[in-house]
C-alpha angles and dihedrals in degrees: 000000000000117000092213090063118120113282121247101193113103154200108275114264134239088272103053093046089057094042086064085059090036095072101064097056088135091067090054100049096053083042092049094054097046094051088047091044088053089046094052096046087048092052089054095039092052118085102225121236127222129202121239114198128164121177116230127195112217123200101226106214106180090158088046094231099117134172084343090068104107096021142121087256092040087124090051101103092208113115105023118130119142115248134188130188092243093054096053087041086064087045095057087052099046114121090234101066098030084060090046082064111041079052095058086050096059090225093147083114133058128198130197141168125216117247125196086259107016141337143283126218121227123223149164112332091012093067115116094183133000134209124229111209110213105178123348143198145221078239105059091061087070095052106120118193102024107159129171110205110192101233094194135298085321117028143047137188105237106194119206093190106293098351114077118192121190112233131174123245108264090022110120124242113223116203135163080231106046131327123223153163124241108215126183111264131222094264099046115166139147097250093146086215119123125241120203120223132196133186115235125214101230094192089059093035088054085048090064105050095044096059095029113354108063114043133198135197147148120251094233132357117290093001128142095229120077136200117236115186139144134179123255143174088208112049100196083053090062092043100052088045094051084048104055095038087058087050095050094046086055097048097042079050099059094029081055082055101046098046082064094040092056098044089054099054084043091066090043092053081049093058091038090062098045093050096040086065099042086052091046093053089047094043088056084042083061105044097046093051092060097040089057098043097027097233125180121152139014127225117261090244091046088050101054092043087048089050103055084042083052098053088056098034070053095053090040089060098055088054098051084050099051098054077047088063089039089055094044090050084047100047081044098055091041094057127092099222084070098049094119101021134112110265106241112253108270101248113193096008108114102187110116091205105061083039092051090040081050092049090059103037083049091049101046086049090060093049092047093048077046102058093037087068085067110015127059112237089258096066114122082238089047102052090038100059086043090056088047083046095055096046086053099056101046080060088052090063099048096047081054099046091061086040086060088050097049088046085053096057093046086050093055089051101055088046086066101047080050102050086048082058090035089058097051088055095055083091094055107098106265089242090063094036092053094047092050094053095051086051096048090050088039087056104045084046086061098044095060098045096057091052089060092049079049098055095036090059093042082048089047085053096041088052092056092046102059110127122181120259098233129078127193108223097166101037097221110274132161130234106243094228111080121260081215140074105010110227105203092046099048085052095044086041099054082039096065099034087056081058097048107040094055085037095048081047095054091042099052086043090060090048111053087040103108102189119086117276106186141338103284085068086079090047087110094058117115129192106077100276110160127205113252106195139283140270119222118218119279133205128263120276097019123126097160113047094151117091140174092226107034133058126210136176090253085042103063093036078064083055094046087049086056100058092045078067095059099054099042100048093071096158091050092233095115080105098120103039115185115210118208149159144196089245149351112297107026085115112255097138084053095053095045097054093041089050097049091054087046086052098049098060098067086065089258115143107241130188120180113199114205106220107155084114098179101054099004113182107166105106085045094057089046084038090234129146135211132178090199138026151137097335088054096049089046089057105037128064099203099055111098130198095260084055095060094032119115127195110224114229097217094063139009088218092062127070122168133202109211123209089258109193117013102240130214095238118021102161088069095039083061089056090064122122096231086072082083095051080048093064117025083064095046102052079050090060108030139053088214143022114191111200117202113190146165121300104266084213089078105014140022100236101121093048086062083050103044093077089070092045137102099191129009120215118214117198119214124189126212117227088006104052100087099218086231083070091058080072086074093052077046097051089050088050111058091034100050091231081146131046117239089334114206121195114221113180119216135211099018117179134207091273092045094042111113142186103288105229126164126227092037120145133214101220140077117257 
């Protein structure tokens, strides 16, 4: 059989790498229980979370025109301010509003009861007492072990850590901290169980849902609905805080409305009254001209020629009116009283840059008023709104002043056009004429008048009809399986990890385990070596563990070991066979002595030569003795074979040579030319010669020896042999420093024990 075929020895399979886990089944079981354990006491120790989500439907109102646009006042400019969804997503995360909230919902106080693993908190309906918080301090936020214990229908035991002090229900509770009332709660009962109580800070709590807590986002990009949702261990908790957020954020939206709305009508009232006095005066101007010159009608030329002059004596006054209205806005805005008030809606007034700069200036004076309510004037936001504030309306000015200017020109204008009608009715008699003027003024005065009626009434209705710009289209509710933890991923995560962490520990085991596990571990070895066989463990003590009438599992692996021999020595010339190691104790001797005996019983005639001649230990192992041996044969030229040749008591077959005396230098004494006579006599005598030398791995013994030998048997320990030691097999190998060399392993155990196959190499192909 040629040593350079293909190998046929393999990688283990899938089998035989889950068998090394396998093994210690044991270890994963106890792993497994505990990670399963932990998950389940996690599971009871942890307060589960739900998740609260509600679905809004936001008017997006880029052009700012709203719900008016298409309506009989769509040409009012009121209520116009530009909103986006993702504006009015901020808003309904602002802290401000968040805190408003929490605050309506008197959550200043939380209660909770002690479970045997964690504790439950207490809310709503499951109160059996509240607590009403009067006045409270940073202090108060810090106060630990803090429990309320009903007493009966009267009293109850309120703990401050290790003091108690008995109160009555309604009395108020004074403290440098806080101060509160304990009232009876909907579901009152004598239970005789504490309940702790803590104070929560609302401004920090809003803080956190407004950065993590409360979350926000649109159903799908660009889309006008939006997700509201937030995580509780009380439901209905969640529920009653996305509700009245919703509800806040709907009323802030049409007060906001309103606010502009009044102020508006305010101004308007303002004008009405001015101009209800001017068109009395020239109504009674009117009537008492024509009481004292008994005028009645005008002449139809004179009517014509008056009316014209009328239509432009009418636009003049409109003018006239509306730089009246600019000069109002500007002495408005000029004025100190209305440092900090909405600027009235600019009616007639058709430029969409002083309504756009309005809308802002109107917009940035409600947030302000609306930060104020919770913030002091020397808050960062609230200096920084005045200062944006002051820099609009500075702007404001200006774009009115050019308005003014503009209204000027026009002004002028229509001056001209009337002094050319002015001039025609020169020749109308001066009764008619003055008569027609008072009309004329009597009727722009009215005019005007009436358009401002008009505008206050279609403000009055706007102002009724104000909606807010949010709809709920999913009311908040929770899902009934907690958000967290998640049940089925805790138990398939400490699964798994009860599978990886014995499994990493084996495996890193393996790894940094330098000595040789199992057979694949000599797979990289070249050369041609085959594998032998292998030797189970034996007990401790025992150096013969082959006999003629009993059979053992080691035994008949000897056995085993035997017949590989035989096939593999097709050309019948495995007649010397050297036995070596890497180093002492990986059980050569052993093997040697064991072999021979194997050997024996087959009627085949067996010498072992004991030629570890620096710590022999063969005839010790056979308990055996000998005065002379092969130190002695090597050094002295009349001693024969049959003078250093033992019988060996356990077979007749079997005969054995000891070391005889150590030498001093037995490296050289190997090197004698008797060795030849040795063996040429022996292999005339014997079947087999079994030659157990030193370990190659410390001294070159074996090399001297290799030169007399037909096979060469290699030991190899499991769990002793280092794997960096399998070089020097390697190293024999590829370099033929040992005739047909054969690997045997030695001490294999339950878990290193393989198929036994014959033919297998120990090399890669």
């Amino acid at each position: 059989m040629s040593f350079n075929q293909q190998s046929i020895m393999k990688r283990p399979d899938l089998k035989d790498q889950i068998m090394k886990y396998f093994k210690y089944w044991y270890l994963f079981l106890i792993t497994l229980l505990l990670s399963l354990g932990g998950a389940y006491l996690y599971l009871q120790i942890t307060v589960p979370q739900y998740k609260v989500t509600s679905t809004l439907l936001i008017q997006d109102d880029a052009k700012g025109d709203g719900i008016l646009k298409g309506t009989a006042f769509s040409d009012l400019n009121m209520f116009r301010s530009s909103r986006t969804v993702d504006n009015e997503m901020e808003v309904l995360r602002s802290k401000d509003l968040i805190y408003e909230v929490l605050n309506d919902l008197a959550l200043q106080v939380r209660y909770s009861k002690k479970l045997p693993l964690r504790s439950k908190e207490l809310y709503g309906d499951s109160l059996t007492f509240k607590i009403l918080v009067n006045s409270i301090k940073d202090g108060a936020y810090a106060k630990k072990n803090l429990s309320v214990q009903i007493l009966d229908d009267e009293k109850l035991l309120f703990k401050e850590g290790s003091k108690e002090y008995i109160y009555r229900f309604n009395q108020a509770i004074v403290r440098p901290e806080f101060n509160i009332t304990i009232v009876k709660g909907p579901a009152f009962k004598l239970s005789g169980k504490s309940v702790e109580v803590a104070f929560v800070n609302l401004r920090r709590l809003a803080e956190v849902y407004s950065a993590s807590q409360l979350i926000v986002m649109p159903v799908v990009k660009d889309a006008n609905t939006i997700v509201l949702s937030l995580m509780d261990a009380v439901p209905q908790r969640g529920i009653d805080i996305l509700e009245r957020l919703i509800e806040t954020y709907n009323m802030e939206n049409v007060s906001n409305k309103n606010i502009m709305a009044m102020n508006t009508i305010k101004f308007i009232d303002g004008k009405l009254s001015y101009l209800s006095k001017d068109l009395s005066g020239v109504e009674q101007d009117v009537e008492d001209y024509k009481k004292f010159n008994r005028v009645t009608e005008l002449s139809t030329n004179a009517q014509m020629d008056l009316q014209s002059s009328g239509e432009y004596d009418q636009q003049l006054a409109s003018s006239e009116v509306q730089l009246g209205l600019v000069q109002s806005m500007i002495s408005y805005l000029t004025g100190s009283e209305s440092k900090y008030e909405l600027v009235p809606t600019t009616l007639g007034l058709k430029d969409p840059t002083l309504q756009n700069l309005t809308d802002r200036y109107n917009n940035l004076q409600i947030e302000r008023q609306r930060l104020l309510r919770t913030n002091q004037a020397g808050n960062p936001l609230v200096i920084n709104i005045t200062e944006q504030l002051s820099g609009l309306k500075s702007n404001l000015l200006e774009n009115l002043t050019v308005i003014r200017k503009g209204l000027r020109l026009e002004k002028n204008n229509l001056n001209r056009k009337s002094a050319m009608y002015a001039a025609r009715l020169r020749s109308v008699p001066v009764l008619e004429k003055g008569l027609l003027e008072r009309s004329r003024e009597q009727s722009v005065k009215t005019t005007l008048y009436h358009y401002l009626l008009q505008k206050r009434e279609e403000t009055e209705l706007s102002l009724s009809a104000t909606i807010p710009t949010s709809q709920v289209i999913d009311k908040p509710a929770y899902v009934s399986i907690p958000a967290k933890p998640k049940v089925q991923i805790i138990y398939l995560m400490s699964f798994v990890l009860g599978l990886i962490i014995p499994a990493s520990v084996i495996y890193t085991r393996n790894k940094l385990n330098n000595k040789v596990k199992d057979i694949y571990d000599v797979e990289y070895l070249t050369g041609g070596a085959r594998i032998l066989g292998e030797l189970s463990h034996k007990g401790i003590g025992e150096s013969i563990v082959v006999h003629k009438d009993k059979s053992t599992t080691i035994s008949e692996l000897f056995r085993f070991i035997r017949s590989n021999l035989h096939f593999m020595d097709t050309n019948k010339s495995n007649q010397v066979m050297l036995v070596t190691s890497s180093t002492k104790g990986e059980g050569k001797t052993f093997f040697s002595v064991n072999l021979g005996i194997t050997l024996s019983l087959i009627e085949k005639k067996v010498v072992m030569l004991e030629f570890d001649l620096r710590k022999p230990d063969m005839l010790n192992s056979m308990k055996m003795t000998s005065e002379i041996g092969l130190s002695d044969y090597l050094t002295s030229e009349s001693l024969t074979v049959d003078d250093i040749l033992v019988q060996s008591p356990t077979s007749s077959n079997l005969s054995v040579i000891g070391c005889g005396k150590i030498p001093e230098n037995p490296g050289e004494l190997l090197m004698s030319n008797r060795l030849n006579i040795l063996f040429h006599e022996l292999r005339k005598r014997f079947d087999y010669i079994i030659v157990d030398t030193s370990p190659v791995g410390r001294v070159a013994d074996a090399f001297s020896l290799a030169e007399f030998a037909d096979a060469s048997i290699y030991v190899v320990r499991y769990n002793f042999t280092n794997k960096t030691e399998l070089g020097i097999f390697e190293d024999i190998c590829e370099n033929h420093k040992l005739i047909n060399p054969m690997l045997v392993f030695n001490d294999a155990k339950k878990e290193n024990r393989n198929v036994y196959r014959y033919g297998r190499y120990a090399y890669s192909a």
